[in-house]
N, C-alpha and C positions, 0 to 999 in steps of 0.2 A: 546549480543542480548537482545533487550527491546520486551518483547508484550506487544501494545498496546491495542491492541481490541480483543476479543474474538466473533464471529458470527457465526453460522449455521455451526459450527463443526470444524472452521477455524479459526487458529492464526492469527493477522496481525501482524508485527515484526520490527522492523527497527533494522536493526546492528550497534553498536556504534563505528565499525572501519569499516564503509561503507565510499561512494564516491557522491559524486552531480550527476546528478540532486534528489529533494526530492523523495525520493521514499521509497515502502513497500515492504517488500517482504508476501506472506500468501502462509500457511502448513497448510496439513491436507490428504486430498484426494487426492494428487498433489500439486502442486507447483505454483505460479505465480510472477510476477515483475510488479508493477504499478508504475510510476511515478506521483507525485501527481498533478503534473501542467505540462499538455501536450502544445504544441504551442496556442491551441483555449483559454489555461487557465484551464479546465479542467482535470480531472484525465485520464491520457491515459495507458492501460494496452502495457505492453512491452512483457509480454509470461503467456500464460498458459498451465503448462504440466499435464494432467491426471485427467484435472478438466472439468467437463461436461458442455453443455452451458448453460443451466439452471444456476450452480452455477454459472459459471462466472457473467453471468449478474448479480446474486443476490449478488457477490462480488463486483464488480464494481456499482452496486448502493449505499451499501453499503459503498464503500471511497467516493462516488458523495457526498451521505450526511456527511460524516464525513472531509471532504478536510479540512475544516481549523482547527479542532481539529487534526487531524496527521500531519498538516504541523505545527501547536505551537510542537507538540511533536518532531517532524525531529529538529527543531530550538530551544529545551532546548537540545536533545542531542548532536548536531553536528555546534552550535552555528548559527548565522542571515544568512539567505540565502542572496547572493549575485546579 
């Protein structure tokens, strides 16, 4: 487990025996799974458990602006997306 980013109380994390597509997982107050590039191209969230809407949104803004800095990080640890 790499953290990547730390924000508003909350790990972003990529596991380094994880699976495609790119994705984060974030701890803290709950839990969540974003893929980093959803079908539009954008970061699409896949679940969030016991995290409130407010944070979500402020999560998921937060990967909006960060997508191609966590997507270089997904691809030094898990090698060139495909």
């Amino acid at each position: 487990m790499v953290v990547i980013h730390r924000a508003y109380g909350f790990r972003y994390v990529i596991y380094t025996a994880d699976h495609e597509p790119a994705h984060i997982h974030v701890t803290g107050s709950g839990q969540a799974k974003i893929n980093l590039t959803g079908p539009d191209g954008r970061p699409e969230a896949v679940y969030f458990i016991g995290i409130k809407r407010p944070d979500q949104r402020r999560l998921m803004a937060e990967v909006i602006e960060r997508q191609d800095e966590f997507l270089a990080e997904w691809e030094r640890i898990h090698g060139t997306l495909d």
